[in-house]
C-alpha positions as CSV (number, residue, x, y, z in Angstrom):
1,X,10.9,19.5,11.0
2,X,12.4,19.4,7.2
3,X,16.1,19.6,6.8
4,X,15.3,22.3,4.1
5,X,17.8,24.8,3.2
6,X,19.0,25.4,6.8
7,X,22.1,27.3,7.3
8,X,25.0,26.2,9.9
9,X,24.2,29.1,12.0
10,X,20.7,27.3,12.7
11,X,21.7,24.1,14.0
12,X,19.7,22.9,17.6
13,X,21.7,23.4,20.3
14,X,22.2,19.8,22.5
15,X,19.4,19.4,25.3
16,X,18.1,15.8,26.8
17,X,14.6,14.8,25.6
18,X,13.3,16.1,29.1
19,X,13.9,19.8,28.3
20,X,11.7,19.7,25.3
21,X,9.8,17.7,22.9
22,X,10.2,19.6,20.1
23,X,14.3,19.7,20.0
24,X,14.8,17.2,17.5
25,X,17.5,17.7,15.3
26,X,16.9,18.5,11.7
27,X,20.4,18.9,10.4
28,X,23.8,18.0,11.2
29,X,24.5,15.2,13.5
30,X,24.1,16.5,17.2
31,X,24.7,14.8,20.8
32,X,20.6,14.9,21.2
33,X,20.0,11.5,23.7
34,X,16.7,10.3,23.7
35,X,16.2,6.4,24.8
36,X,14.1,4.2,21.9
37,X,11.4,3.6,24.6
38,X,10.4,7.4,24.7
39,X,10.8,8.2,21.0
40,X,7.3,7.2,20.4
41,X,6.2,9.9,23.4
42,X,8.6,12.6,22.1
43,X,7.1,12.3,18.5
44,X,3.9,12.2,19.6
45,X,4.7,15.5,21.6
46,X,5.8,17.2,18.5
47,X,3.1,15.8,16.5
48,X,0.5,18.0,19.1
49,X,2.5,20.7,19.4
50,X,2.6,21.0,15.5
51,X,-1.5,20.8,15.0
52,X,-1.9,23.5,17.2
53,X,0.3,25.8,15.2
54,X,-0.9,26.7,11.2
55,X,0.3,24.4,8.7
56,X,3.5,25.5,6.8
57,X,4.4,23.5,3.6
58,X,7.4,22.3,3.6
59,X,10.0,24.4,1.2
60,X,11.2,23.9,-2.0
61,X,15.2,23.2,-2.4
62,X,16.6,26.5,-3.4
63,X,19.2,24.9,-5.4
64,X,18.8,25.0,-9.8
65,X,21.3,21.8,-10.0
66,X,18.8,19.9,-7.9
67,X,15.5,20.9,-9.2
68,X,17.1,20.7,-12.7
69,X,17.6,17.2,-12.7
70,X,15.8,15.1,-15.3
71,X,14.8,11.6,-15.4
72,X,17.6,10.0,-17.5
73,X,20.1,11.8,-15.1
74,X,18.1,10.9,-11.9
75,X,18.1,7.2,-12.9
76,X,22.0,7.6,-13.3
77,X,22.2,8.6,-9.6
78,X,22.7,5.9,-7.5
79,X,24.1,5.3,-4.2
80,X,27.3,4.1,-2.9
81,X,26.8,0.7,-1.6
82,X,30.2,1.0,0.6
83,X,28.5,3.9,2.4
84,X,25.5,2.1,3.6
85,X,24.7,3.7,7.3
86,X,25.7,0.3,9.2
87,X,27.2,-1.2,6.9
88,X,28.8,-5.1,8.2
89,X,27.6,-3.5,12.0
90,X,23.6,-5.0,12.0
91,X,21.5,-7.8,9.7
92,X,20.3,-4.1,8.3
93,X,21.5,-1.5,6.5
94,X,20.6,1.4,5.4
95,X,20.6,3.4,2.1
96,X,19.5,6.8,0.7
97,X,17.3,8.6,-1.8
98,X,19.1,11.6,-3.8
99,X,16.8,15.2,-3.1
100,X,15.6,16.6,-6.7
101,X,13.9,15.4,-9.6
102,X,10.6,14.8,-8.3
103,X,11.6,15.0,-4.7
104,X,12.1,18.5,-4.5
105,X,11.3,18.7,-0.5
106,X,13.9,16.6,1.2
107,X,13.0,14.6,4.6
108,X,15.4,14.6,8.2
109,X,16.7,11.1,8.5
110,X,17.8,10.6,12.0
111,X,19.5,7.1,13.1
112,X,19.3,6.5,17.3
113,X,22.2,4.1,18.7
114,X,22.8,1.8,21.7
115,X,23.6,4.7,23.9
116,X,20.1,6.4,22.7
117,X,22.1,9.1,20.9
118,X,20.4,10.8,17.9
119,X,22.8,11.4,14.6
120,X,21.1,13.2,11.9
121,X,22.0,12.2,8.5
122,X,22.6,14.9,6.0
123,X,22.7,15.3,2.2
124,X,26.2,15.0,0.5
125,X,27.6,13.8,-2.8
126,X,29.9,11.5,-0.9
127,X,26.9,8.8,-0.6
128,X,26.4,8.9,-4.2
129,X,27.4,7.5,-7.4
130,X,26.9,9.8,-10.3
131,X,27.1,7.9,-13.5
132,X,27.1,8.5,-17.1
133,X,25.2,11.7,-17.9
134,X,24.8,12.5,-14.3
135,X,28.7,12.7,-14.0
136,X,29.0,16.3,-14.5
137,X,25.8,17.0,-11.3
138,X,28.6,15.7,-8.6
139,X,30.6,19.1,-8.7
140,X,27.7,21.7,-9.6
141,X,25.5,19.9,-6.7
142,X,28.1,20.2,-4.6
143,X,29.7,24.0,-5.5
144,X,25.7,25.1,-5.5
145,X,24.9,24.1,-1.8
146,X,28.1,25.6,-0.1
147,X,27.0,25.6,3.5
148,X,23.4,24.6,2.7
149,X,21.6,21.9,4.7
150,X,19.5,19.4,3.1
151,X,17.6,15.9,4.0
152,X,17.3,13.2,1.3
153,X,14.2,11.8,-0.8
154,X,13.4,8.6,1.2
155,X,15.4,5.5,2.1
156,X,15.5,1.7,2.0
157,X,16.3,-0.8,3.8
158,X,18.5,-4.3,3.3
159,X,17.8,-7.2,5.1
160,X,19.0,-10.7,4.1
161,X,15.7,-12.0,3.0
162,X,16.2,-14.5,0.4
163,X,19.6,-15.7,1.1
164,X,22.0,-15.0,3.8
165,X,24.9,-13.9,1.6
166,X,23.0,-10.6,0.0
167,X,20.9,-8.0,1.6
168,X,18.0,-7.6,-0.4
169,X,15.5,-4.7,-0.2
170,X,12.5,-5.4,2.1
171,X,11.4,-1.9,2.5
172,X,11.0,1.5,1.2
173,X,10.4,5.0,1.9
174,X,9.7,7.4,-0.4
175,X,7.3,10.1,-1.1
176,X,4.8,11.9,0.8
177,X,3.5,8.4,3.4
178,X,4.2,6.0,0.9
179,X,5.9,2.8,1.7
180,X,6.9,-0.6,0.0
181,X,7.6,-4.3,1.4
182,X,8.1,-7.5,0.3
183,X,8.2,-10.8,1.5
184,X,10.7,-13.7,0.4
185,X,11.1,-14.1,-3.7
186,X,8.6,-11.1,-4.3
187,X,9.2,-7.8,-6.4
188,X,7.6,-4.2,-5.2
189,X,4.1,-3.4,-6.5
190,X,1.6,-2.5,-3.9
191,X,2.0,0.4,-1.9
192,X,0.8,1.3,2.2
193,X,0.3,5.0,3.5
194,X,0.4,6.7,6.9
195,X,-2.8,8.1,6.0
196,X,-5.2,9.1,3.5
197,X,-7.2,12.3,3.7
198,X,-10.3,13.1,1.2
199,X,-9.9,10.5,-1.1
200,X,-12.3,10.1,-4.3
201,X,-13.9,13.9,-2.8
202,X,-14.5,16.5,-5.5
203,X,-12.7,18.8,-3.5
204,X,-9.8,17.1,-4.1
205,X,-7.3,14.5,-2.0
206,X,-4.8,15.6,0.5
207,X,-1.5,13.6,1.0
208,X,-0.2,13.9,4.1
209,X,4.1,13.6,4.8
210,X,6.2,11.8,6.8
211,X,8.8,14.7,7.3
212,X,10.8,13.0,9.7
213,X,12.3,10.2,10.5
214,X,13.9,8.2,13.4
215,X,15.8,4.6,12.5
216,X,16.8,2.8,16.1
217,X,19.7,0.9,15.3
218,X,19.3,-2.7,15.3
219,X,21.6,-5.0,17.4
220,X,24.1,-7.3,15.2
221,X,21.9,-10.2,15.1
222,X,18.3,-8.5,15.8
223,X,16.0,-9.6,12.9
224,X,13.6,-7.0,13.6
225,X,14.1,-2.8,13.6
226,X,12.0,0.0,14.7
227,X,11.5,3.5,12.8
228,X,9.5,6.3,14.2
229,X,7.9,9.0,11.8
230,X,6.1,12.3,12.3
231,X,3.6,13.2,9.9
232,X,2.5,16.5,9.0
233,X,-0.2,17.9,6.2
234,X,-2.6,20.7,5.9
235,X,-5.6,18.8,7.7
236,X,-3.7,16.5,10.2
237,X,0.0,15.3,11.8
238,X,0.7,12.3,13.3
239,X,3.2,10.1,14.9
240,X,4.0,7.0,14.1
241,X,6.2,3.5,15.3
242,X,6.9,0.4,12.7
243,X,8.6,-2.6,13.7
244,X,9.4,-4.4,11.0
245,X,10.0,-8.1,10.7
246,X,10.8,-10.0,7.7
247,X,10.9,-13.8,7.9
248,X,9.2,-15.9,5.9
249,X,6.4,-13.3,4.8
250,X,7.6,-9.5,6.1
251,X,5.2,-8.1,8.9
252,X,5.1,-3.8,10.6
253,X,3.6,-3.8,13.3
254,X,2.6,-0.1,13.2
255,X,1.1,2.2,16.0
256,X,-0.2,5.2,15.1
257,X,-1.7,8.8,16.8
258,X,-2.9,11.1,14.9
259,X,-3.8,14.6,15.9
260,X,-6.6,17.2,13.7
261,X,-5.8,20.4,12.6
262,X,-9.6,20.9,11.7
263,X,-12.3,18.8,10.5
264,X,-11.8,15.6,8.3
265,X,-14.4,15.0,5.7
266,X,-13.0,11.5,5.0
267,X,-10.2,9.5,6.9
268,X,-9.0,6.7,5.4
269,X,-6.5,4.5,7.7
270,X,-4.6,1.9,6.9
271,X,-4.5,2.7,3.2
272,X,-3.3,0.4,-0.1
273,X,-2.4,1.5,-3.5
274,X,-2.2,-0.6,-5.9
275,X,-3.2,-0.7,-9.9
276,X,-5.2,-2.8,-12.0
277,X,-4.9,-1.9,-15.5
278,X,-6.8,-5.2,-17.0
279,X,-7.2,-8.8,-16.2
280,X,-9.2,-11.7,-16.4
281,X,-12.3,-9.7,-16.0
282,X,-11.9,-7.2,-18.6
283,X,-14.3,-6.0,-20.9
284,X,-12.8,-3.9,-22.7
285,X,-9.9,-4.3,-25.5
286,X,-6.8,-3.9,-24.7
287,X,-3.9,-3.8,-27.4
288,X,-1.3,-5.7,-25.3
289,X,0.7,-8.7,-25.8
290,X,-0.1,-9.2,-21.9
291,X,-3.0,-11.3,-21.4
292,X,-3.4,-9.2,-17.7
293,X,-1.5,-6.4,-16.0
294,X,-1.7,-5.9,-12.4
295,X,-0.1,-5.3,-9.1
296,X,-3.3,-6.9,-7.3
297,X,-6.5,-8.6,-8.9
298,X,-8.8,-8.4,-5.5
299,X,-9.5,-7.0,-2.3
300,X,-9.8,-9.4,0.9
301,X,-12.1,-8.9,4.1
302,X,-12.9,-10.4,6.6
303,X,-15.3,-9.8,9.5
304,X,-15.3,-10.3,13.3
305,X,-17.9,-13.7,12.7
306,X,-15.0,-14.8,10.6
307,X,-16.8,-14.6,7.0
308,X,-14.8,-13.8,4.1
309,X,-15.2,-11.5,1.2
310,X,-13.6,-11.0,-2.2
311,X,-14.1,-8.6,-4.7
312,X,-11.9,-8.6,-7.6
313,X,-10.6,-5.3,-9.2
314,X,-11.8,-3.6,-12.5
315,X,-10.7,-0.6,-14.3
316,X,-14.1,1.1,-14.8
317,X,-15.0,3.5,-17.3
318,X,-15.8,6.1,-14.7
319,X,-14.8,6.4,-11.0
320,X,-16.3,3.8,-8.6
321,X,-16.2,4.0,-4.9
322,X,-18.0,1.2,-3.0
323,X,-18.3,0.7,0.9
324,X,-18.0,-2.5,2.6
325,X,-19.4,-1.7,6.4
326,X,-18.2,-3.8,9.3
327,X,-18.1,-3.8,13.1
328,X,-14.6,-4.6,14.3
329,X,-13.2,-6.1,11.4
330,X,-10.7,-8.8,11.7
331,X,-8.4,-7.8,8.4
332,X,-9.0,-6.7,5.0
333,X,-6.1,-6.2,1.8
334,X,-5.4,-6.1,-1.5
335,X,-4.2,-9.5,-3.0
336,X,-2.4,-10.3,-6.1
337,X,-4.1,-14.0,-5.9
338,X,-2.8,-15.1,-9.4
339,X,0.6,-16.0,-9.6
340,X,0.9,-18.0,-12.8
341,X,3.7,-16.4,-14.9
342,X,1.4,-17.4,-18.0
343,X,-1.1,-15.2,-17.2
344,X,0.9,-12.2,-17.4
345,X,3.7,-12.8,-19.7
346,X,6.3,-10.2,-18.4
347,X,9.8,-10.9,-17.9
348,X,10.7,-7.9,-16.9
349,X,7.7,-6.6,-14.4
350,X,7.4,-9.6,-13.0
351,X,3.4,-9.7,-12.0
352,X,3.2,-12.6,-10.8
353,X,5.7,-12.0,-7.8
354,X,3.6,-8.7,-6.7
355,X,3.0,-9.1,-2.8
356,X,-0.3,-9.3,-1.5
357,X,-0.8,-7.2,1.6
358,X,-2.9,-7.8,4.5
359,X,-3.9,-5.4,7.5
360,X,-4.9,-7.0,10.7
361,X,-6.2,-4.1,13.1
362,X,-5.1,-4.5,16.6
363,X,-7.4,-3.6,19.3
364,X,-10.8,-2.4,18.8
365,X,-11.6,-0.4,15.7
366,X,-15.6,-0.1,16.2
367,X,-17.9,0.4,13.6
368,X,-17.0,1.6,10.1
369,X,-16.4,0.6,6.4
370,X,-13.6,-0.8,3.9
371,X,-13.6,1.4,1.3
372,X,-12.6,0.5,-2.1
373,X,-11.4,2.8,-4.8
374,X,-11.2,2.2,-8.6
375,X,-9.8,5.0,-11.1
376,X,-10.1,4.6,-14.8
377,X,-7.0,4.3,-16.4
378,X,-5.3,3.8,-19.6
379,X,-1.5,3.2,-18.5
380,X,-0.1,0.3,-15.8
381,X,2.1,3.8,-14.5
382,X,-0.8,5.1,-12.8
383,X,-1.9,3.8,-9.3
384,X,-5.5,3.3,-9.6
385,X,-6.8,1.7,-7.1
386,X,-7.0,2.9,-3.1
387,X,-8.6,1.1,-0.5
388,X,-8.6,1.4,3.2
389,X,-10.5,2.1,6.9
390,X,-13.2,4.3,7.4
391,X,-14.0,5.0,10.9
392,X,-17.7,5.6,11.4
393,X,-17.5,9.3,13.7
394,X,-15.7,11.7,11.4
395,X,-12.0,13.5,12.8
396,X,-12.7,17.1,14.1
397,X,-10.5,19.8,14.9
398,X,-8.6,19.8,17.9
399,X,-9.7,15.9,18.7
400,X,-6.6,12.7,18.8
401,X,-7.0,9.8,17.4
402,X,-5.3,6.4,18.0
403,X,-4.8,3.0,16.0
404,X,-2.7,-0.2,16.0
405,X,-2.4,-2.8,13.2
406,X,0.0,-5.5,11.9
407,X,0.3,-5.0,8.0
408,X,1.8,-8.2,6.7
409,X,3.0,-9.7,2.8
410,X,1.4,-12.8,1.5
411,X,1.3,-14.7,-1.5
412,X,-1.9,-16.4,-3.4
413,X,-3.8,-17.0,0.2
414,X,-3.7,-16.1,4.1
415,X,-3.3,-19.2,5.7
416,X,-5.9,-18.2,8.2
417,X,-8.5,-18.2,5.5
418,X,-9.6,-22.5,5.6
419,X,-12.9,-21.8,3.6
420,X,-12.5,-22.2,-0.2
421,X,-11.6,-18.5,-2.4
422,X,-12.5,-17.9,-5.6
423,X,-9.7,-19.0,-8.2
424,X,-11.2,-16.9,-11.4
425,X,-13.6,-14.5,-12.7
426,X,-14.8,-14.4,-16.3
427,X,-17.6,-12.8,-18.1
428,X,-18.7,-12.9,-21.4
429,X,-21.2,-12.4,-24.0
430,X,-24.6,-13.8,-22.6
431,X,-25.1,-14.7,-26.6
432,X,-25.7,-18.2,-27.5
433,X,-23.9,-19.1,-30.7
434,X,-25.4,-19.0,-33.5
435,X,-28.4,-17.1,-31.7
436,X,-30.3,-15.2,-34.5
437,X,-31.6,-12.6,-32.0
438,X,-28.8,-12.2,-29.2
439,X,-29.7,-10.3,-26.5
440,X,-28.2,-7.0,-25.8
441,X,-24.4,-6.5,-25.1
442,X,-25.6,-5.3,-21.5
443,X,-26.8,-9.3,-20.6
444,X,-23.9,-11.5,-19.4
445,X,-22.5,-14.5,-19.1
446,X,-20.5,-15.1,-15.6
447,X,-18.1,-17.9,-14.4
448,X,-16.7,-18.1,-10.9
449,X,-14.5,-20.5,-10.3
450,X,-13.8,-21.7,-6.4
451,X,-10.9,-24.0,-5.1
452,X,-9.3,-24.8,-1.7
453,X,-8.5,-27.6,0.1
454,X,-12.3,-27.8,1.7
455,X,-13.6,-28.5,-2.0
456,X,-11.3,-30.1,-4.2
457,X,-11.6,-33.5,-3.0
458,X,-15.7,-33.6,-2.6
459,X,-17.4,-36.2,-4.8
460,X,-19.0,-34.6,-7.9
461,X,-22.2,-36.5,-6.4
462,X,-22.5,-33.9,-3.4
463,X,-24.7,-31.2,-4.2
464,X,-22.8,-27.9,-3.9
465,X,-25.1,-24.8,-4.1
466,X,-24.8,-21.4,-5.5
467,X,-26.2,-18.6,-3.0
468,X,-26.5,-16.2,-5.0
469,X,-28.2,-12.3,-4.7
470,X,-28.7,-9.3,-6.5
471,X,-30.1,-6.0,-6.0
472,X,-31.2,-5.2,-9.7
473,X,-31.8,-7.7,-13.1
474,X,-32.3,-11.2,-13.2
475,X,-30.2,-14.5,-13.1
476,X,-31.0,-17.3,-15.5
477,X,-29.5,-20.4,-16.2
478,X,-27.0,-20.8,-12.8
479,X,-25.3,-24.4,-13.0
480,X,-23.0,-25.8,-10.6
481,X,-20.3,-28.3,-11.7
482,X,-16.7,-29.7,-10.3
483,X,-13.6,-28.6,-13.0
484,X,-11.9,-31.2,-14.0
485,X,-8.6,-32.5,-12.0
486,X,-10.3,-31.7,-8.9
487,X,-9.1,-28.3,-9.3
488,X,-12.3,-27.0,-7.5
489,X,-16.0,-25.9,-8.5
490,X,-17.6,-23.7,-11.2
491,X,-20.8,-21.4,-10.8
492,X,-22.0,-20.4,-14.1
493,X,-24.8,-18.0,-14.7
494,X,-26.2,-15.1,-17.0
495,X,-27.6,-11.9,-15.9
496,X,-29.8,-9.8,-17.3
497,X,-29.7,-5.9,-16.0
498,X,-32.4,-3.6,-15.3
499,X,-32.3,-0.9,-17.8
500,X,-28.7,1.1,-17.1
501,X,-28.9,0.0,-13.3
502,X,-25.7,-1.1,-11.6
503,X,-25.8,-5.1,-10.9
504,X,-24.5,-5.9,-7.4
505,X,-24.3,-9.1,-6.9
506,X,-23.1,-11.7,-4.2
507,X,-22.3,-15.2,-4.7
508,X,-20.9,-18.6,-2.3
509,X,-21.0,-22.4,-2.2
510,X,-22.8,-24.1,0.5
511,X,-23.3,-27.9,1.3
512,X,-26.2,-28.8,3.4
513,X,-26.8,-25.6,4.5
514,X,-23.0,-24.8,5.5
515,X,-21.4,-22.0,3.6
516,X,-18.2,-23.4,2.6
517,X,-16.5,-20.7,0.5
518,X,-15.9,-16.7,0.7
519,X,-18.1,-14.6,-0.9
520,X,-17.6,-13.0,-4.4
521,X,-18.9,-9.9,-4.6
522,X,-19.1,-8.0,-7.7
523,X,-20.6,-5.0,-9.4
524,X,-21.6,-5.0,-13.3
525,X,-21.8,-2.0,-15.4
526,X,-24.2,-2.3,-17.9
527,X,-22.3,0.7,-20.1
528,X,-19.0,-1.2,-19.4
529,X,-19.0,-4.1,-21.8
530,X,-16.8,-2.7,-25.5
């Protein structure tokens, strides 16, 4: 239910969670009580109640000063620290997102204390700081609402995660499902979802919301906190419970139920958004002082017999979509593996402190497929690359669904992953220099360079194979040799494609018949070499 331009005169009356599911509040604080063990029940309750009714859209803030707002003055918007919900009570606190701008259908934020009662939090100027050329907003906002009702944009939390003298940010809410975390000494990149609905369909995408929200107060010294959100959209709503828990990599635990308002060409669960606008893989030229710039260079599976898959990330020149299908999968994520600062070259981005994310599913997921998105794109500001679960029997109307997974930060590697990972992917001209008749721009030249501790330290007198398939083109001149330093092992080899035909390939090490490494897999374009 969105705190959207309600008047006083329609504030929910106080019941117990027993009388109904659906009396949550939505607008000023009420004497609601519902215990933190049922919240999951009562949302769930309000998600099915709202599927069987049509979808309304949530409404637009009926206030000028508000939808007015442009990005300088936005930016200069910024919220009073002192005010923090909790402040000096819990290890958390709590802070919120100004409505307008780009936000321009505000959320219910609810907070539930020790004595299970639930306080909605509404929209005032008091939280707020309005700075520089926002100075004038504080009293036009402010005349402009009068007795009008509104939620906020999102929130964030503040945890002491790096140091115990400063809460840092470990996570964020904000627009439609999105949310960030990091781990220790990391920056926000990626991005997780409730949900994705129709993704990479010509018919279009659907983004589902979390509308409203439910943050259980944390005990003084509690290192964890639980949130409940109820997600509504066109297609679907769900409810959801994250328990989140940073230490030294940040973990949410995350239950989910989600409920069909009518049939679901594609669900996508678990979902990532990251971009990759180029890297060590590129092709094409890009006029940037950056040698590569991305919030994650690869996506990570692996399956229930515990083999490992990487495929690093491209920006193609036209919309790819590739399926990775698994029974019961074990995790998959996207991972920003390099985290040399040389390789990027940004002090103020900060690349090379992205977070990796990785999605363990709890329980049984069955069959179905990791699906990988890749959008073309000529800016770092756009988000172009999805990925997440496909379940193998397609959502109809009226049916439930359930799922349960841990979502966790990382760094270069899992450290469940003991076989060696691929360090680097480079591909070049399959020209030899000097060659009077090169072959065609198409033909290339691959390196794929493995490391981990499995490797390193072999003798360069072991004979480490290359397993390595295709579907289309041929391979010639594959070698096998240890880098230098004991840094790890190199597979190089050329490829020739078959006319315009995509070349999917799939590479790993073996010693005496042992597979020893994760697999690269990789597609080539022949139209995508510049």
């Amino acid at each position: 239910m969105c705190a959207c331009n309600v008047s006083a005169a329609e504030q929910p009356i106080t019941k117990s969670d027993a009388d109904t599911a659906d009396a949550v509040p939505t607008t000023q604080p009420t004497l609601l009580t519902i215990p933190s063990e049922k919240l999951f029940a009562v949302v769930t309750a309000r998600a099915k109640q709202l599927a069987a009714k049509d979808y309304v859209a949530a409404p637009v803030i009926a206030v000028d000063a508000l939808n007015n707002i442009n990005y300088q003055d936005y930016r200069a918007i910024r919220f009073r620290q002192d005010h923090a919900i909790w402040k000096d009570e819990s290890l958390y606190e709590v802070q919120l997102f100004h409505p307008g701008f780009l936000y321009k259908n505000p959320i219910a934020i609810n907070t539930v204390d020790a004595d299970a009662k639930v306080k909605n939090l509404p929209f005032k100027t008091d939280y707020y700081r309005y700075d520089g050329t926002a100075a004038p907003l504080e009293q036009e906002i402010t005349a402009a609402l009068g007795t009008t009702q509104l939620g906020h944009a999102g929130f964030r939390l503040h945890f002491p995660l790096n140091n115990n003298d400063y809460k840092d940010e470990v996570a964020v809410f904000q627009g439609a499902s999105y949310f960030r975390i990091v781990g220790p000494d990391q920056v926000y990149g990626i991005s997780a979802r409730g949900l994705a609905i129709d993704t990479a369909l010509s018919s279009g995408e659907e983004f589902p919301v979390f509308k409203e929200f439910w943050l259980v107060k944390p005990k003084p010294e509690d290192t964890h906190i639980v949130l409940y959100a109820l997600l509504d959209s066109p297609s679907v709503t769900g409810a959801y419970r994250f328990e989140i828990s940073p230490s030294t990599a940040t973990e949410v635990t995350t239950k989910m139920q989600i409920f069909a308002r009518k049939d679901i060409k594609k669900l996508g669960i678990a979902p990532l958004t990251s971009m990759f606008y180029h890297g060590e893989n590129s092709t094409k030229f890009f006029d940037d002082y950056r040698p590569e710039v991305h919030d994650s260079d690869g996506l990570l599976m692996q399956s229930q017999d515990n083999k490992w898959v990487w495929r690093p990330l491209n920006n193609p020149k036209q919309l790819s979509v590739t399926s990775f299908g698994y029974d019961n999968p074990k995790g998959f994520g996207l991972a920003q593996r390099d985290r040399e600062f040389n390789n990027y070259l940004d002090t103020e981005a900060h690349y090379h402190a992205r977070p990796s994310l990785w999605i363990e599913p709890q329980g049984q997921w069955g069959n179905g497929r990791v699906e990988l998105v890749e959008i073309p794109t000529d800016t770092e500001t756009n988000d172009n690359i999805v990925s997440y679960w496909v379940p193998e029997q397609p959502l109809k109307a009226g049916e439930t669904l359930s799922f349960s997974y841990k979502l966790s930060t990382f760094n270069a590697a899992l450290a469940s992953q003991d076989k060696a990972r691929v360090l680097r992917t480079r591909i070049g001209s399959a020209a030899l220099p000097g060659e009077e008749n090169p072959p065609p721009k198409s033909h290339r030249q691959f390196t794929v360079d493995f490391t981990g501790d499995n490797i390193n330290n072999l003798s360069a007198k072991l004979k480490l194979l290359a397993n390595l398939t295709l579907n289309s083109g041929e391979i010639s001149d594959k070698t096998v040799q240890q880098l230098p330093n004991n840094e790890g092992w190199r597979v190089a080899f050329k490829v020739a494609p078959e006319g315009g035909k995509p070349v999917d390939m799939r590479l790993s090490l073996t010693l005496r018949d042992k597979e020893v490494s994760e697999v690269w897999s990789y597609v080539w374009y022949p139209n995508d070499v510049e």
